[in-house]
C-alpha positions as CSV (number, residue, x, y, z in Angstrom):
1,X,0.0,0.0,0.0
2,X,1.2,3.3,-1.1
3,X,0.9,5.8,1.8
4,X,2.8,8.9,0.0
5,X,0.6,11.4,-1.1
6,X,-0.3,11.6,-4.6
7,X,2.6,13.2,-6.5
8,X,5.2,11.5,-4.8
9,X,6.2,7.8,-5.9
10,X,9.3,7.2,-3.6
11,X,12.6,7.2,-5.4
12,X,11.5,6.0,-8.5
13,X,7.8,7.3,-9.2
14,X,7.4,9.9,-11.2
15,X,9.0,12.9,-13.5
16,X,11.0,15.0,-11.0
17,X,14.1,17.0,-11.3
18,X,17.2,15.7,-9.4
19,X,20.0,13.4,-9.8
20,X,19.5,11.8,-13.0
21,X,16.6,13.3,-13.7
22,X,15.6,13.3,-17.2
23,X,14.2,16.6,-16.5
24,X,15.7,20.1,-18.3
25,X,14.5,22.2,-16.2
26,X,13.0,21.8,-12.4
27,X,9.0,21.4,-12.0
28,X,7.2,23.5,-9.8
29,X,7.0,23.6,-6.3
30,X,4.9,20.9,-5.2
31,X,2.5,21.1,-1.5
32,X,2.4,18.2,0.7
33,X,-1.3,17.5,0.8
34,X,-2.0,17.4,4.5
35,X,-3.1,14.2,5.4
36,X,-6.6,13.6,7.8
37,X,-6.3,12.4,11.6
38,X,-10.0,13.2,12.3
39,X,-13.7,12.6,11.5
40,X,-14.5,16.1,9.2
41,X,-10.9,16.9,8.2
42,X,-9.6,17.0,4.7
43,X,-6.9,18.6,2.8
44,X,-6.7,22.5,2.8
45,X,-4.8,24.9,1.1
46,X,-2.1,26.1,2.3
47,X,-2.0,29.3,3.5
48,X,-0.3,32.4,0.7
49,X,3.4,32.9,1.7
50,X,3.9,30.4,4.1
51,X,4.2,26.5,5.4
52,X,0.4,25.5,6.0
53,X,0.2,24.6,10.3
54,X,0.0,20.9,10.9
55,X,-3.1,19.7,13.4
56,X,-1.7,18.0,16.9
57,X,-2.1,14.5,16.8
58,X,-1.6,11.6,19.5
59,X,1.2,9.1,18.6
60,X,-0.7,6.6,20.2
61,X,1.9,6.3,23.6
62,X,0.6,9.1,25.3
63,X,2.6,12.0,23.7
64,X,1.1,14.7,22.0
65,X,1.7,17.3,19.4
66,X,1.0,20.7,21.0
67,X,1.5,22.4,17.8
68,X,5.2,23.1,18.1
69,X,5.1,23.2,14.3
70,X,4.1,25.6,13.7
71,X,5.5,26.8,9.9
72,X,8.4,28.6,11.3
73,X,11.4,28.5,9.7
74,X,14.6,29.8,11.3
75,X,15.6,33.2,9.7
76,X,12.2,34.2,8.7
77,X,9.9,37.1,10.3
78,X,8.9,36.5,13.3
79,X,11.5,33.4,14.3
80,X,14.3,33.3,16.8
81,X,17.3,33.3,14.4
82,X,20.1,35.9,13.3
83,X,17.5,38.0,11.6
84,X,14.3,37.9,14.0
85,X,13.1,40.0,16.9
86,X,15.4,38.4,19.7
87,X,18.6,39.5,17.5
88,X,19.1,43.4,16.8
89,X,23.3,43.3,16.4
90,X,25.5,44.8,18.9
91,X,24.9,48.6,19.2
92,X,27.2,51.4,17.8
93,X,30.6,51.7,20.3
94,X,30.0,54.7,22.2
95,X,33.5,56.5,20.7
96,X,33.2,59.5,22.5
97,X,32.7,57.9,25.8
98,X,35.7,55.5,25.5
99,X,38.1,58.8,24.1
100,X,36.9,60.4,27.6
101,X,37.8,57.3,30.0
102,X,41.4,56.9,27.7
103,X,42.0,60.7,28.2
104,X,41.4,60.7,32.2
105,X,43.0,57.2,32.1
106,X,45.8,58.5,30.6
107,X,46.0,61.6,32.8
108,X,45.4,60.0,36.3
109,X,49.0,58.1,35.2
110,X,50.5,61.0,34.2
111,X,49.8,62.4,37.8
112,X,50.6,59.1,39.6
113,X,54.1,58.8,37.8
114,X,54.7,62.5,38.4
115,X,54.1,62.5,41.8
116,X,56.4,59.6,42.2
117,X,58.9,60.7,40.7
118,X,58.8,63.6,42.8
119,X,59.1,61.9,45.9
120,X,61.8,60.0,44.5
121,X,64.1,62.5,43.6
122,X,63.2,64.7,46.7
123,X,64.2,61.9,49.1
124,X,67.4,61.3,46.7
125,X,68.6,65.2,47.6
126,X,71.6,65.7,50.3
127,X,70.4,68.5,52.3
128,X,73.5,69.0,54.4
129,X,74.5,72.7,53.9
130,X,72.8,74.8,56.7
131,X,73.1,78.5,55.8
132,X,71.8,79.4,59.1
133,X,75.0,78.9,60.3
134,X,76.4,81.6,58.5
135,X,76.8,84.9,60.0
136,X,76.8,88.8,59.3
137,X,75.0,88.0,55.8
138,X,74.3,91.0,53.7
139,X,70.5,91.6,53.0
140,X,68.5,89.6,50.4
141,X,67.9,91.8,47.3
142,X,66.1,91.0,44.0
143,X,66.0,87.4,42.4
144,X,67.3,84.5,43.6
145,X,71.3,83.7,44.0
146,X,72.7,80.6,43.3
147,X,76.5,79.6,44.5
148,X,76.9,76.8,42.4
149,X,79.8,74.1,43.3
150,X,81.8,71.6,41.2
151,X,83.7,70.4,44.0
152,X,86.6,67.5,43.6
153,X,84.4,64.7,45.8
154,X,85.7,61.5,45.7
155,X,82.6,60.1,47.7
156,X,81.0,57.0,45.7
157,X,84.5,56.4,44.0
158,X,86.2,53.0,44.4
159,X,89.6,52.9,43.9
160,X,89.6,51.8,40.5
161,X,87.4,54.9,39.6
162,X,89.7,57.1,41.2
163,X,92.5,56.2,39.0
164,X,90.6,55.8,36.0
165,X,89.4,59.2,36.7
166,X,92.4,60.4,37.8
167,X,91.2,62.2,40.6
168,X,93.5,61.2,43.1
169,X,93.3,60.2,46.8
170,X,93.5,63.5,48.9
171,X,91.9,63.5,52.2
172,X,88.9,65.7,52.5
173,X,87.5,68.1,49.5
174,X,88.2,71.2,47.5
175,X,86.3,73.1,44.9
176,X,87.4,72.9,41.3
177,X,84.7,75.1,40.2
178,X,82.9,78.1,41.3
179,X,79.8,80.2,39.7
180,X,76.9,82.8,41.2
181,X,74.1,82.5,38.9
182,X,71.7,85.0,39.3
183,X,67.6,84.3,38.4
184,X,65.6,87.2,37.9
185,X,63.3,89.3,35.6
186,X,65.8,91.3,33.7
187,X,67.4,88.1,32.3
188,X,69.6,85.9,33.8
189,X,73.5,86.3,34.5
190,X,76.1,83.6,35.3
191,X,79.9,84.7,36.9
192,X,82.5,82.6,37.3
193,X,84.5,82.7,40.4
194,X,87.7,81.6,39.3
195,X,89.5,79.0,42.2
196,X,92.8,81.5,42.6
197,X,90.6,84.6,43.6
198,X,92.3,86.4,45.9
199,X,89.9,86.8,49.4
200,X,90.3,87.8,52.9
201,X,88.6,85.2,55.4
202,X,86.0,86.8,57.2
203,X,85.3,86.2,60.9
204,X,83.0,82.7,60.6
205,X,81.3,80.3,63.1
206,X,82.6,76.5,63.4
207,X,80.2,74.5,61.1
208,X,80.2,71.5,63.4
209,X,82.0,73.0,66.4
210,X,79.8,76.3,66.6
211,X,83.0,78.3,67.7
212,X,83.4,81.8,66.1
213,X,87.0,82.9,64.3
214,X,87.4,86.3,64.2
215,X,88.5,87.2,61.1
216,X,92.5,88.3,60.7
217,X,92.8,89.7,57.5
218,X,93.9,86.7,55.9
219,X,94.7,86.7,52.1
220,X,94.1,83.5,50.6
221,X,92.9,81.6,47.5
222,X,88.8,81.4,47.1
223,X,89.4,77.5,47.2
224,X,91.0,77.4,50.3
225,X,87.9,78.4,52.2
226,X,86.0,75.4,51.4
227,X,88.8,73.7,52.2
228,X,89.1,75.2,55.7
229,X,85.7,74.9,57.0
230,X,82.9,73.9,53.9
231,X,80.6,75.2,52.4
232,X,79.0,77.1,55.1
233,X,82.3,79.4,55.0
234,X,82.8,79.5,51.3
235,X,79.3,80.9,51.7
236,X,80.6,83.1,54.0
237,X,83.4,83.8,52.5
238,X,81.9,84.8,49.0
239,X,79.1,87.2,50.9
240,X,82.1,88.8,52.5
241,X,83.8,89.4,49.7
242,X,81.1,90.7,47.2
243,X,78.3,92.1,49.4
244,X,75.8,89.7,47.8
245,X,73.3,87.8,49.5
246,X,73.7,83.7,48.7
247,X,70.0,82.6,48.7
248,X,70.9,78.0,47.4
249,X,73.7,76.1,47.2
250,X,74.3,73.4,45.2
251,X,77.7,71.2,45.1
252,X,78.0,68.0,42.4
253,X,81.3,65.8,43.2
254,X,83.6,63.8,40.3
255,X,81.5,61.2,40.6
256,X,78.3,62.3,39.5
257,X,79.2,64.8,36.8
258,X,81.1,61.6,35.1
259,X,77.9,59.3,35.5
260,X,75.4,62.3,34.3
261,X,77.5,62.6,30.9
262,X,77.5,58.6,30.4
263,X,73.9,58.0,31.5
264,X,73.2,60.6,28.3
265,X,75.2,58.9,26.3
266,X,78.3,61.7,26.3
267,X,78.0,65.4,25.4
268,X,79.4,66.8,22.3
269,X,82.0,69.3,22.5
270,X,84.3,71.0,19.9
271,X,88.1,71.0,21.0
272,X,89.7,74.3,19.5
273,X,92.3,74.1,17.0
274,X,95.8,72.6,18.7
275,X,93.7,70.0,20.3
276,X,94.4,69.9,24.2
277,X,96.6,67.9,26.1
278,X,96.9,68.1,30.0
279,X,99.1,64.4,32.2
280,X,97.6,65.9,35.0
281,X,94.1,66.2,34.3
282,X,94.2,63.2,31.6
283,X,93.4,65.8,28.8
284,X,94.1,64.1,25.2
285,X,92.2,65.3,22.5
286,X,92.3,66.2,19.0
287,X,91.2,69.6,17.6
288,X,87.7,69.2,16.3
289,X,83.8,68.0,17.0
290,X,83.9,64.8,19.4
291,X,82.0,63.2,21.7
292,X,83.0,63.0,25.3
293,X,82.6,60.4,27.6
294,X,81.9,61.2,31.6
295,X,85.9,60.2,32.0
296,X,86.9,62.5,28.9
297,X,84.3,65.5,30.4
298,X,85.9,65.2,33.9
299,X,89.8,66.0,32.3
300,X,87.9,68.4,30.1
301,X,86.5,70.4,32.8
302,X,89.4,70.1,35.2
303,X,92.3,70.6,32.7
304,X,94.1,74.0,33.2
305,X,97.9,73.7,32.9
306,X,97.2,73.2,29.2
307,X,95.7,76.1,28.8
308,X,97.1,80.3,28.3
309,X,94.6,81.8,30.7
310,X,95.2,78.8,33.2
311,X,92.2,78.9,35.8
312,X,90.7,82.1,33.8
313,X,90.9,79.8,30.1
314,X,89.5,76.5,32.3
315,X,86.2,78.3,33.3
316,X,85.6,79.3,30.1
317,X,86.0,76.2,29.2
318,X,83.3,74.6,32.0
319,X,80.7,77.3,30.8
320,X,80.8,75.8,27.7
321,X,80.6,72.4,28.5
322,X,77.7,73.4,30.8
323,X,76.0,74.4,27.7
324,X,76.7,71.2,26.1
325,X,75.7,69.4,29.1
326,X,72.6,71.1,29.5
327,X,71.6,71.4,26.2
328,X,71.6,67.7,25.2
329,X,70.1,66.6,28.3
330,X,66.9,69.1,28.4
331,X,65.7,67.2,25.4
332,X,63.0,65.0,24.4
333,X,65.1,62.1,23.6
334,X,66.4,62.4,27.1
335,X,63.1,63.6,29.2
336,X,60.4,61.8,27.3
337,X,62.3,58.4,27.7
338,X,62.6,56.9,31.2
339,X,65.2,54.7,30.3
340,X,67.6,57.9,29.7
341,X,65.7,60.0,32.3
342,X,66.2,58.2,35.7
343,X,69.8,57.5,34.9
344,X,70.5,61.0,34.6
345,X,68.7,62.4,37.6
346,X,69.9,59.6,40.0
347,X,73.8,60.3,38.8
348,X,73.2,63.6,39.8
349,X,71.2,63.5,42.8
350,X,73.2,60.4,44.2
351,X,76.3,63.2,44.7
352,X,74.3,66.3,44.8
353,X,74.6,68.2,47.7
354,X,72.4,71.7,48.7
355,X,71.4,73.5,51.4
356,X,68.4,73.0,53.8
357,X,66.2,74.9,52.2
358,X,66.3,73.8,48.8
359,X,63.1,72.7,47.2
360,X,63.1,70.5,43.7
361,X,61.0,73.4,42.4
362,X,64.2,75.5,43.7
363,X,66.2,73.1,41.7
364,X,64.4,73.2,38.6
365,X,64.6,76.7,38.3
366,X,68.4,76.6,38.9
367,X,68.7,74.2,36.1
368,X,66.5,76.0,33.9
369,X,67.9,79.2,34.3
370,X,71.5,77.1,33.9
371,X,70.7,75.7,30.7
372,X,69.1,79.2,29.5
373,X,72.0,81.0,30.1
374,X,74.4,78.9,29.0
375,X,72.9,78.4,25.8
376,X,72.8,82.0,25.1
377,X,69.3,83.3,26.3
378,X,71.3,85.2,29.2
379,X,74.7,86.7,30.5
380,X,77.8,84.4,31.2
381,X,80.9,86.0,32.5
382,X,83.7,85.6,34.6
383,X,84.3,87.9,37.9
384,X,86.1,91.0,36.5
385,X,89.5,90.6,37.4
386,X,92.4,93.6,37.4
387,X,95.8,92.0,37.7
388,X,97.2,90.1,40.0
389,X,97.9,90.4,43.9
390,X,101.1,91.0,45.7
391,X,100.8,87.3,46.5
392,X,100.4,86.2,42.8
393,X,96.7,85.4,43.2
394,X,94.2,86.9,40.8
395,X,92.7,90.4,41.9
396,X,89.0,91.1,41.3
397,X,88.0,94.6,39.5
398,X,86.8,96.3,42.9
399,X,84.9,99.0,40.8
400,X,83.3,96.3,37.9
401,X,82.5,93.5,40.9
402,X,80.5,96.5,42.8
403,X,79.0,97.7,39.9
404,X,77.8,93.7,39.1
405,X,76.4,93.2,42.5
406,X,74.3,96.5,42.2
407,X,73.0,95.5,39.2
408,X,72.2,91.7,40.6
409,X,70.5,93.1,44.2
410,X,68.5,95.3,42.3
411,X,67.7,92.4,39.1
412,X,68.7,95.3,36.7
413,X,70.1,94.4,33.5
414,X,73.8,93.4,33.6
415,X,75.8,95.9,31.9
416,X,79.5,95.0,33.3
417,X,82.0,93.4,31.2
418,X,84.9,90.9,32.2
């Protein structure tokens, strides 16, 4: 007994297009008839544009249909595919929203790393210079003063280092270099203090004993206060002398200059023709554009003998570098890269040493104003000098150096030459 519906014959009944169908061209769309399950039912139509709804039956074990055939077909209107009601698509990103989180993402770092770092170098600074201590001090004028210190610190040197850098073994330190630099409104003005100055010693209290020397009209070198008593009576010493008021102080030893330059990668300098050649200081260099390591910098700075001027020729000579120095390390290569950036400011701050009252902002500035001067956006100059004294130490130009200092208490523009 056949129980297809009529039209369909099995596999072999019938014309129909399919596998080896002798067919051209596919028939029509043919409609299951639906088949009766009850007394009064017959076959329908099928509903226009659609699958016609089957009747519930009983399979005869209890289970019924409850119509969930219903005609659907998955992707269609109405169904619960890709395309139905249930399924709208993921909505537009919101781009303005994420740009606003990344931006205060992005800025709450910033702060975090800022702050940080702040803390870090602050707790890095050697605040051991108390200018307290320092007595008879003339009054505070215009701007801010800086006595700036390169002193010849062999702290954080092992042995090695020390000959390497050929700084010797002496007991106790001594300053190699000497500059006021002077911050203020009318531009900004650095002076050399050359080491062989000739200075009386001023009446001083002790820095560690507290005990007060009354001054005996002593003519020495400018180095040799530091060397008698610190920085608290080379401050002293350099108030005395000039009538200006010493606001900071900030010393760097051997040791860090050297690591500053290497942590940048060396500074670029050009060696004037001759070349310059110093056994004390380690000088050797060719005439011409090089690039210095921190070992090569340190004989740079320090070299003298090789020189015509002597002390007057070598801090011309550390001005320059200092614009070198400063120029190639305020950059973005250098600040914008933390690899180069930390390096730097912990070889500096691991041997720098400044007074009690010296803030980072304090610091900055000083740097700042360093780098601006030095790169020609301000007055550099040595301490106007006259001849030499009776004991063959250089003599400052009484009327020029109280001409300079007027000019500096008042933050006037500086009009003095060397």
């Amino acid at each position: 007994m056949n129980n297809w519906p009529e039209g369909w014959h099995g596999d072999n009944g019938g014309d129909r297009y399919g596998r080896g169908s002798a067919n051209a061209q596919p028939e029509g769309a043919r409609v299951m008839r639906q088949v009766g399950r009850g007394p009064g039912s017959g076959p329908s139509a099928p509903p226009r544009g659609g699958v016609p709804p089957q009747p519930p039956y009983d399979d005869g074990y209890g289970y019924a249909d409850d119509g969930y055939n219903t005609g659907q077909v998955y992707g269609s209107p109405g169904g619960g595919g890709p395309e139905g009601p249930a399924s709208h698509g993921r909505p537009a990103p919101n781009w303005r929203r994420r740009i606003k989180w990344t931006a205060i993402t992005l800025v709450t770092l910033l702060i975090v790393v800022s702050v940080s770092t702040y803390f870090w170098a602050d707790s890095k600074l050697k605040r051991d210079v108390d200018l307290s201590k320092v007595i008879d001090r003339p009054e505070a004028g215009e701007g801010t003063n800086y006595l700036i210190v390169g002193s010849d610190s062999r702290e954080g040197l092992s042995a090695e280092e020390k000959k390497k850098l050929r700084t010797g073994s002496a007991e106790g330190k001594r300053t190699d270099s000497m500059m006021i630099l002077h911050v203020g409104d009318n531009g900004n003005t650095m002076i050399s203090l050359p080491r062989d100055s000739n200075v009386e010693i001023p009446s001083f209290k002790g820095s560690d004993s507290g005990k007060l020397y009354e001054g005996t009209g002593r003519q020495v070198k400018l180095n040799a206060a530091y060397a008698e008593d610190g920085p608290e009576l080379l401050v002293r010493t350099v108030e005395a002398n000039t009538g200006l008021h010493i606001d900071h102080y900030a010393e760097i030893g051997f040791a860090g200059f050297a690591k500053i330059v290497d942590a940048i990668g060396g500074v670029e300098i050009t060696i004037p023709p001759g070349g310059m050649k110093d056994t004390k200081s380690g000088a050797d260099f060719e005439e011409g554009k090089q690039v210095l390591s921190g070992e090569e910098s340190l004989a740079f700075v320090r070299t003298r003998y090789a020189l015509k001027g002597s002390d007057l020729d070598r801090t011309k000579n550390q001005q320059k570098f200092l614009a070198a120095l400063a120029s190639q390390t305020a950059t973005p290569s250098t600040v914008m890269n933390p690899f180069k950036l930390y390096p730097t400011m912990g070889a500096g701050l691991d041997t720098l040493t400044v007074d009690k009252d010296m803030s980072l902002w304090n610091l900055a500035s000083m740097f700042w104003a360093m780098k601006g001067v030095t790169g020609g956006e301000g007055k550099s100059m040595n301490m106007p000098i006259s001849g030499n004294a009776a004991n063959g130490n250089l003599q400052w130009d009484e009327a020029k150096m109280k001409t300079l200092v007027e000019q500096l208490k008042n933050d006037e523009k500086v009009t003095v030459t060397e």
